[in-house]
C-alpha positions as a Python dict, from the first residue, in 0.01 Angstrom:
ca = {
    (1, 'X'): (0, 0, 0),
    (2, 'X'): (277, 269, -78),
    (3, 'X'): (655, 218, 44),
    (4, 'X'): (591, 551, 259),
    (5, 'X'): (243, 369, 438),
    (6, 'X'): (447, 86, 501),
    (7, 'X'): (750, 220, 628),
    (8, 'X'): (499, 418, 919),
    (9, 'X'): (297, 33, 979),
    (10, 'X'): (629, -67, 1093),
    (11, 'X'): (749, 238, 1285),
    (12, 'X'): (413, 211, 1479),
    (13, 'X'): (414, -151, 1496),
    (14, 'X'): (810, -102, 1658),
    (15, 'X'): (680, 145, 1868),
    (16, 'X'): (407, -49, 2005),
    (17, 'X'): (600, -323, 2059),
    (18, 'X'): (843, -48, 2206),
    (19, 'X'): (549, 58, 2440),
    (20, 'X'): (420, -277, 2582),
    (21, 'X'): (808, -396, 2617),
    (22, 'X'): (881, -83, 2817),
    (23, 'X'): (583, -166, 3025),
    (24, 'X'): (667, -532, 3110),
    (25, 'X'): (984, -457, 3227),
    (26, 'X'): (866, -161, 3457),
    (27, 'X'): (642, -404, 3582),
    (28, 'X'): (898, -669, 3671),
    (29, 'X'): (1112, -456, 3847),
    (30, 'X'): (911, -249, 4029),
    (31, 'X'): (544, -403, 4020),
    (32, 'X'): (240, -284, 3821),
    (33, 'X'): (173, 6, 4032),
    (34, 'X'): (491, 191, 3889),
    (35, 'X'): (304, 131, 3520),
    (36, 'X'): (210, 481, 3433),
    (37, 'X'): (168, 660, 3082),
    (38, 'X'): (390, 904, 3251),
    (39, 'X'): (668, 672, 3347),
    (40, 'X'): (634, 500, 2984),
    (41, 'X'): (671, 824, 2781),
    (42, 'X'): (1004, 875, 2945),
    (43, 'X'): (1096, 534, 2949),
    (44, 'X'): (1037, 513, 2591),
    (45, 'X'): (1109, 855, 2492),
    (46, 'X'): (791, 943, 2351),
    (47, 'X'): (523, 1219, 2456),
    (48, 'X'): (205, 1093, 2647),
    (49, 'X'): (25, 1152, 2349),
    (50, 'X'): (227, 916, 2129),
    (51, 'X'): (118, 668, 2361),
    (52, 'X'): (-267, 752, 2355),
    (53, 'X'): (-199, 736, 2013),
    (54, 'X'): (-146, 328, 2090),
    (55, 'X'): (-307, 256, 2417),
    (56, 'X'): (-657, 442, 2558),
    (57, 'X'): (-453, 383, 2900),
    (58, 'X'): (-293, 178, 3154),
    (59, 'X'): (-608, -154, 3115),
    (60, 'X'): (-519, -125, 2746),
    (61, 'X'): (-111, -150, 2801),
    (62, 'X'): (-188, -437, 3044),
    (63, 'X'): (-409, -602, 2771),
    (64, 'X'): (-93, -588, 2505),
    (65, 'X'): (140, -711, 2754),
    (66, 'X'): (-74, -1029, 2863),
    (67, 'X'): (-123, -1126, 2472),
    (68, 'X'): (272, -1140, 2454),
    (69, 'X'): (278, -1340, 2808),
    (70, 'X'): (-21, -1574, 2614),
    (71, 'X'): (182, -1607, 2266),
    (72, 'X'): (482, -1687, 2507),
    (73, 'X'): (288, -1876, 2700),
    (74, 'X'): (184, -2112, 2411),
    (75, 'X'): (480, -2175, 2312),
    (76, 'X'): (645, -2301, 2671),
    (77, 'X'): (378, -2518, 2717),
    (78, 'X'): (419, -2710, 2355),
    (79, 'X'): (776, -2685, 2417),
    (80, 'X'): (716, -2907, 2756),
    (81, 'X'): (429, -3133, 2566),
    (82, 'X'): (611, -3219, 2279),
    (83, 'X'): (922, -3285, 2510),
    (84, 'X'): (719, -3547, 2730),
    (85, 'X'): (869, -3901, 2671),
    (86, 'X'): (523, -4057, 2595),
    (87, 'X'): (173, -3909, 2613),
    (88, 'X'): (73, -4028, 2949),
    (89, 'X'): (358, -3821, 3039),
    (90, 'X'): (302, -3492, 2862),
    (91, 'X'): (-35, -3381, 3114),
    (92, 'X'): (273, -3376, 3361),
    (93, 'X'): (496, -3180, 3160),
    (94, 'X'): (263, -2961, 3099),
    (95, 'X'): (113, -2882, 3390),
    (96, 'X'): (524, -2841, 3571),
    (97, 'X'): (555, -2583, 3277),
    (98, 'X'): (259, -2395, 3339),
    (99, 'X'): (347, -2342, 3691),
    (100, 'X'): (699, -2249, 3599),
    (101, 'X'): (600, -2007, 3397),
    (102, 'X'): (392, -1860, 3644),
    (103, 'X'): (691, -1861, 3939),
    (104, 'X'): (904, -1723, 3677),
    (105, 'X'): (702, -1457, 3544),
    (106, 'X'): (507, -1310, 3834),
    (107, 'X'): (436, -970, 3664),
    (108, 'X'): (367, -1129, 3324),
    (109, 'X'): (131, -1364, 3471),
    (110, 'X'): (-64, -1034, 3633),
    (111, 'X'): (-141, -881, 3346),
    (112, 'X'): (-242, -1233, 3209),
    (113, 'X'): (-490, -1350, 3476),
    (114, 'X'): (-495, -1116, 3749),
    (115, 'X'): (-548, -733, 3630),
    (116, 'X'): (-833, -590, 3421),
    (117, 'X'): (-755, -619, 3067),
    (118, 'X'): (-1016, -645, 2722),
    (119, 'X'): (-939, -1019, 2638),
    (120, 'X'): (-1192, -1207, 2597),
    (121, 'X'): (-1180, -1566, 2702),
    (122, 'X'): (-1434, -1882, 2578),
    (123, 'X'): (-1563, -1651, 2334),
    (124, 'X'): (-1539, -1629, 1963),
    (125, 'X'): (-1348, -1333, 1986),
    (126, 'X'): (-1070, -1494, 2168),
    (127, 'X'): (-757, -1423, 2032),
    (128, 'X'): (-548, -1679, 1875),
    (129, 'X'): (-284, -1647, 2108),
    (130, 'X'): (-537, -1745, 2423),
    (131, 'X'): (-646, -2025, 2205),
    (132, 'X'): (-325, -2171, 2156),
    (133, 'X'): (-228, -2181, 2511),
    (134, 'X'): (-574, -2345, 2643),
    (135, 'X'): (-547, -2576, 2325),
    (136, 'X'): (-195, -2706, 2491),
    (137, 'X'): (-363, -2878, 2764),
    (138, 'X'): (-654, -2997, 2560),
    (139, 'X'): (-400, -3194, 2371),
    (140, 'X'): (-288, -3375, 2666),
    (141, 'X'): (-654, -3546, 2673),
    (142, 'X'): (-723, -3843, 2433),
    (143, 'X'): (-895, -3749, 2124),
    (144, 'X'): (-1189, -3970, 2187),
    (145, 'X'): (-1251, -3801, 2526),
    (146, 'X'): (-1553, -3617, 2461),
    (147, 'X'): (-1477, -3396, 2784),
    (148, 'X'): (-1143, -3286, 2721),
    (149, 'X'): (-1233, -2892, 2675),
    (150, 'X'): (-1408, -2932, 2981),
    (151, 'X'): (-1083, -3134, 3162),
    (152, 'X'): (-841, -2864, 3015),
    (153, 'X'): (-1062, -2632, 3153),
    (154, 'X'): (-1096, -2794, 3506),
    (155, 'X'): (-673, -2846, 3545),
    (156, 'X'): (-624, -2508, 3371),
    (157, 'X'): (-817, -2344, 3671),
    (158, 'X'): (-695, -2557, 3931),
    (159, 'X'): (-313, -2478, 3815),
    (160, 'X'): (-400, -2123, 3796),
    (161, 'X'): (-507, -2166, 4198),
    (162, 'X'): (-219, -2332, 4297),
    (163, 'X'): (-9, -2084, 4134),
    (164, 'X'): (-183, -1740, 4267),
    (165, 'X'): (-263, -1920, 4667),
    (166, 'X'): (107, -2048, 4647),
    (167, 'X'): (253, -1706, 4523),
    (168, 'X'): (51, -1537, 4827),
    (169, 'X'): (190, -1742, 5033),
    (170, 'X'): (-166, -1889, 5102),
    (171, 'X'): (-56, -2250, 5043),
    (172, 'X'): (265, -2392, 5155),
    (173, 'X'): (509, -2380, 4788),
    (174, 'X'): (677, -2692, 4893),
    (175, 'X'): (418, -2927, 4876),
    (176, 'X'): (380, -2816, 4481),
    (177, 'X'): (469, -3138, 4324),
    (178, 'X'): (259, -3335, 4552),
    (179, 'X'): (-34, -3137, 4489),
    (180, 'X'): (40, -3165, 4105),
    (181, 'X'): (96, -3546, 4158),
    (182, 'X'): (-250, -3619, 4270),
    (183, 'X'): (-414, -3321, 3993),
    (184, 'X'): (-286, -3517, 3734),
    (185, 'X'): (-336, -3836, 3866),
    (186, 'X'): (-719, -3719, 3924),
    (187, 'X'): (-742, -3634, 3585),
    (188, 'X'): (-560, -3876, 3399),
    (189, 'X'): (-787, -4112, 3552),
    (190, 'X'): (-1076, -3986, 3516),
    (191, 'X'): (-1372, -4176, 3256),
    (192, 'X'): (-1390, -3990, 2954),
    (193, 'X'): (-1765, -4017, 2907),
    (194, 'X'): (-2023, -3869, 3151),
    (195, 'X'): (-2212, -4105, 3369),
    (196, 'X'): (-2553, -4058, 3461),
    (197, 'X'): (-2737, -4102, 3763),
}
């Protein structure tokens, strides 16, 4: 590759970057609705066009910004795991972080779980950044538990609940901890092999 095709992989890789960033924090102040190729291209000073040049539209922006919030995500989650005092401790940690991040975040977390976006999930094609995160609470689970995709799975969804009922106000937000008390404690205590009937 040429100095002069590399120089413009960067420019558009800033620019992108430039795009989704722009985006995000639209979308934090003033909620998704305000996310519009229109508002962008002044935001950003670029032409709507220079934007279709990076995103096919608004599903597409929302896609780039929840693979940040995932890679972010990952990170705040192993952060809290590898923080935990002792393994039997790090399910907690993990789980507190996830939920933080969700509080913290709430437009972020949107584009992650809540509005249309392209990601794939469970699927080969899931991107590495998606992977990482759900790969976070797998390693809370004992090795030798031949369930633990399916455990990561079961707290990752029940998290997610607690986090989208509380933020609606559906649930009451300060009986949080007690309600991530007795997940854990569920899970934690679970057998790790099946039992048939």
């Amino acid at each position: 590759m040429s100095a002069i095709s590399e120089r413009r992989e960067r420019e558009r890789a800033h620019r992108h970057q430039l795009i989704v960033t722009a985006a995000r924090e639209l979308a934090e102040t003033e909620g998704w609705e305000a996310v519009t190729t229109r508002r962008l291209a002044e935001r950003v000073e670029y032409s709507q066009p220079v934007l279709y040049s990076h995103f096919t539209g608004k599903d597409a922006i929302v896609s780039a910004v929840a693979l940040d919030g995932f890679g972010e995500l990952a990170v705040h989650l192993r952060r809290a795991r590898q923080a935990a005092p002792d393994a039997g401790r790090a399910l907690r940690a993990v789980c507190r972080a996830y939920l933080d991040f969700a509080t913290e975040r709430p437009a972020l977390y949107q584009a992650m779980f809540i509005l249309p976006t392209d990601l794939k999930f469970a699927s080969v094609e899931t991107p590495p950044p998606l992977r990482a995160s759900f790969d976070e609470f797998v390693s809370c689970f004992r090795p030798d538990n031949e369930r633990r995709e399916l455990f990561a799975e079961v707290l990752w969804s029940a998290l997610h609940g607690m986090a989208v009922l509380s933020e609606s106000g559906r649930i009451p937000p300060d009986a949080q901890e007690e309600r991530l008390d007795f997940l854990v404690t569920q899970l934690a205590d679970t057998p790790t092999n099946p039992t048939t009937p």
